[in-house]
Structures are given as C-alpha cells and as structure tokens.
N, C-alpha and C positions, 0 to 999 in steps of 0.2 A: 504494500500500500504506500503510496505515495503521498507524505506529510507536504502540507500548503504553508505560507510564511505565517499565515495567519492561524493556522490548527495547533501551530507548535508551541507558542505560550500558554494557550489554554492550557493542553497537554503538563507542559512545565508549573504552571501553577495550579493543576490540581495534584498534580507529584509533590509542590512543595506544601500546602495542606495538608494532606496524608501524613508526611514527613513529621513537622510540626504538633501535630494530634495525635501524639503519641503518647500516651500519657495510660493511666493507670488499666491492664485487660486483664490484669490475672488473678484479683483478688475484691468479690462484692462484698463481703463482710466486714462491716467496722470493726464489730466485737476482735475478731479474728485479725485485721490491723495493728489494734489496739496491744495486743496478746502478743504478737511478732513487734514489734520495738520492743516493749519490757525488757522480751526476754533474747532478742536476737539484733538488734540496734544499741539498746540503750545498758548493756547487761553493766560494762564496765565505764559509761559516766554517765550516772545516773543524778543529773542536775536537769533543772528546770529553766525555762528558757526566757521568762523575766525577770524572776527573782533571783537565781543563780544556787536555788536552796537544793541541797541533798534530800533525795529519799531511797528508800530500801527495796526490796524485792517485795517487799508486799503493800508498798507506794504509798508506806506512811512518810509523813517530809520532817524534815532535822530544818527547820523554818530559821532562817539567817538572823542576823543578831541584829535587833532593831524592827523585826520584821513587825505590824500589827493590822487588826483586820476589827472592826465594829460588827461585820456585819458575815451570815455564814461560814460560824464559827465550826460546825460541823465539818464542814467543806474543805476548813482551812488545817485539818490534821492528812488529807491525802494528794495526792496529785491524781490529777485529771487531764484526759490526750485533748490537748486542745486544738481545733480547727483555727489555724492562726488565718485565714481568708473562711469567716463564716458561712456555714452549708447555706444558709438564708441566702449570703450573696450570689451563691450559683443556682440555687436551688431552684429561687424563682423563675428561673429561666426555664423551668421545666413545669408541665399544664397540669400536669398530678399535682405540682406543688401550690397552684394560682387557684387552678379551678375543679381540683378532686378528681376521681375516676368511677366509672360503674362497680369497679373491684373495692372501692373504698368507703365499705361499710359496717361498722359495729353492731357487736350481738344484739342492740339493739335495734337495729334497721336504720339508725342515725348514719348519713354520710361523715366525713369526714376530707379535711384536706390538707396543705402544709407538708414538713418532712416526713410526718409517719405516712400519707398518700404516698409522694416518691418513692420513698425507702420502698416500700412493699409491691408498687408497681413496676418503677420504672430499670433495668439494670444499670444503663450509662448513669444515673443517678449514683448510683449505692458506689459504682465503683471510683466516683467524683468522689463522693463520703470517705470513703474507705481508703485511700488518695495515702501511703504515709508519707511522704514530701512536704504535706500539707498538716499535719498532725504532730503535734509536740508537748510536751509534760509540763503541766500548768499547776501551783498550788490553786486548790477546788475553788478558794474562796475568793480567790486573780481571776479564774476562769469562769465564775458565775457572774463576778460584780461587769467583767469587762465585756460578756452577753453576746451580742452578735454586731457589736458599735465600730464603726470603721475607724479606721486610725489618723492620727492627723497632730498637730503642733497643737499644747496646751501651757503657753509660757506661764500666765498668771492664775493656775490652777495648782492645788499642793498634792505632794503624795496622798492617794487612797491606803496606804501601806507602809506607814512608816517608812523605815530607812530601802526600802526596795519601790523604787521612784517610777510606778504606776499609774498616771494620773488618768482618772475619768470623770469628764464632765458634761451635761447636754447630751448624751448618745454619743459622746467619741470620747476616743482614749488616746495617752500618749505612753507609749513604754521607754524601759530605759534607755539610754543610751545603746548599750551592750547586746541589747535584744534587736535593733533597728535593721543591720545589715541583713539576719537570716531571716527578718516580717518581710524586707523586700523582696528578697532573691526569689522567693516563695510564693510571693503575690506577683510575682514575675512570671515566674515560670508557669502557675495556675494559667494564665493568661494566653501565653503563649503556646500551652499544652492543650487549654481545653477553649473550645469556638465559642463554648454557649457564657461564657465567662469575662468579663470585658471589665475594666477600672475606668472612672471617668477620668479626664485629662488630669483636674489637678491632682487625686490617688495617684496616676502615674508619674507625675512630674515627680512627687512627694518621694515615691518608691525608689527613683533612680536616684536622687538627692541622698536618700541612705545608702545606699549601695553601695554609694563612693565615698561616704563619709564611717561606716563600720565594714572595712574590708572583711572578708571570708577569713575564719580560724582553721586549723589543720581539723578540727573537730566536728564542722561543718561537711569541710570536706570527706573525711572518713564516714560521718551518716549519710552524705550521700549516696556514697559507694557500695556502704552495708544495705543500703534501702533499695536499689538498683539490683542487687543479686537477690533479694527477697521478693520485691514486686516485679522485677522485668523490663522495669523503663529510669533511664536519670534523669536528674533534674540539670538541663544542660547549662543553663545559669550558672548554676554553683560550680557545674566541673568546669567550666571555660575559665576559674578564676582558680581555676584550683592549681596550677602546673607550678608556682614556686614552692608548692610542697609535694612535688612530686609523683601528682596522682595522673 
C-alpha cells in the first residue's frame, strides 16, 4: 500500500498517542496496589511523602517531632496510600462517575453514582485508581484533612500540622517544600499517561515550576523502577531525570 504525504502524520500521531497512553494495564485493584508498595516498593523506606514521618509494617507512623493534628485523630496513628492527583480529578471524566450506570444499584433498588459507580463499572477507571505512580503513604489524618483539594501556593496561611508545613485552606492545599518535586512529576506524568486527565494551565504552569525547583532524589528514582517491574509501565518523567544516578 502506498502511504500519501498526507496519510503519514495521521499515521505518526496516532503511533504517538498509543505510545504516550501507556500507563497502568496490568493491575485493577487498589486494594491489591495498595498491598504491593507496602510490601514490595516501600518495604525498606518506609517514610511518608509530606511529612517525612516513619511507619512500620503494619502502617502504624512514628509521627515527626513537632508533628500535631486537631482534627482525625484516629487517622493520624496510621498511614494511608494517598492519590497524590485525586481519583475525583480523573474520575469525573468518566459517565459512571457524572451520571451513574444501569449496573449501579443498591440492595435497595436506590441508584447510585461517583467513584463507587466507576470503581465497579468501569475497568480503564479502576486501573486509573489503582495507578501506583500515583499512590503514596500519607499520615491518615494529612490525607483526610487534605481530601480531594488541588494544590496551589498558600503564603499567608499556617501549618494545619505543626512542624510538618501542610497548609490547607479554601479547598486547596500547599505541601512542603520537600514533597513538591515528586506532586509534580506525578501530576505530570498522570497527564501525559492518561487522555481523559488534563490540569488546567495555571496547575501546569504550577507543576513545572516545582519540578525544577525540588529536583528528583535517588529514592524517587528507585520507586520508580521498583513500581515499573510490579505494574509494567514507568513513569517516564521521573526516569528522564533520573540518569545522574545512574538509572
């Protein structure tokens, strides 16, 4: 067959689409996500990724000196995988999640819609969820208060957490410093991995601004690597930054 000057870009750009959409095929289960970092990513550093607090194999946290919390105090003895780019922000892009499905009915004949519609309907969902690129070890009571709220600059707002500089105000949040480079690369690479997923300009401006301002750690880099041989796909962000340590 004989390719036209005009047939060959299409061609090329659905090659480079495909390419690109690469992203999570071989694991729909959060639970089972969740269960694989623990115990096969995170086995030997087992720190949290705003507060920088330890916790143990059974995800109770050694909470950093200064740390405090008013509010889900329950919460604030474990850690919990947090969706650092909340499922809400992809989710919606999916019609199980807007506007319910036939399949999405409680024993009581009540419809229902949101993530538990998705979750149970949809697979390209679950395995958006289930995503571990996207998924990282949060004290409970960081990852309740900070909910599904996009990220953004909070100068004149104070720590929600004592000495571990979390600030949430209005529906957004600002994490620490330390935490900023691996929220981008992350909300980066969601981006770039999945179609139905998009930041608005200033989120992206915002995101490239950290990127460059909390470069990649070797630690970064090795979770990448380790979450690549578990799930099947990397997170090419992080490893294009990764080569002065050798990966």
């Amino acid at each position: 067959m004989t390719l036209t000057r005009f047939a060959i870009p299409f061609i090329l750009l659905a090659f480079s689409s495909s390419t690109i959409a690469a992203g999570n095929t071989s694991n729909d289960s959060f639970n089972k996500a969740k269960k694989m970092l623990e115990r096969e990513v995170y086995q030997d550093h087992r720190v949290t990724i705003y507060c920088g607090a330890k916790f143990d194999a059974k995800k109770y946290v050694q909470a950093p000196e200064g740390f405090e919390t008013k509010t889900h105090l329950k919460r604030a003895k474990k850690i919990e995988w947090e969706h650092v780019v909340p499922a809400q922000n992809f989710g919606q892009a999916f019609s199980e999640w807007r506007n319910g499905h036939a399949s999405c009915v409680n024993s009581k004949g009540k419809s229902f819609k949101g993530r538990k519609c998705a979750e149970k309907v949809n697979k390209e969902y679950r395995y958006m969820q289930a995503d571990m690129h996207n998924l990282f070890p949060a004290i409970g009571a960081v990852n309740a208060l900070r909910s599904n709220y996009n990220f953004t600059m909070l100068p004149n707002v104070k720590s929600d957490f004592g000495s571990c500089d979390m600030r949430i105000d209005s529906r957004k949040a600002q994490p620490p410093v330390t935490a900023r480079g691996r929220i981008a690369r992350t909300y980066m690479y969601m981006e770039q991995t999945y179609p139905k997923y998009k930041m608005s300009k200033q989120q992206r401006k915002l995101m490239q601004a950290w990127d460059k301002q909390d470069p990649v750690s070797k630690w970064e880099c090795t979770r990448s690597t380790r979450i690549q041989m578990k799930q099947g796909n990397s997170n090419p962000v992080v490893d294009s930054r990764c080569e002065s340590f050798g990966f």
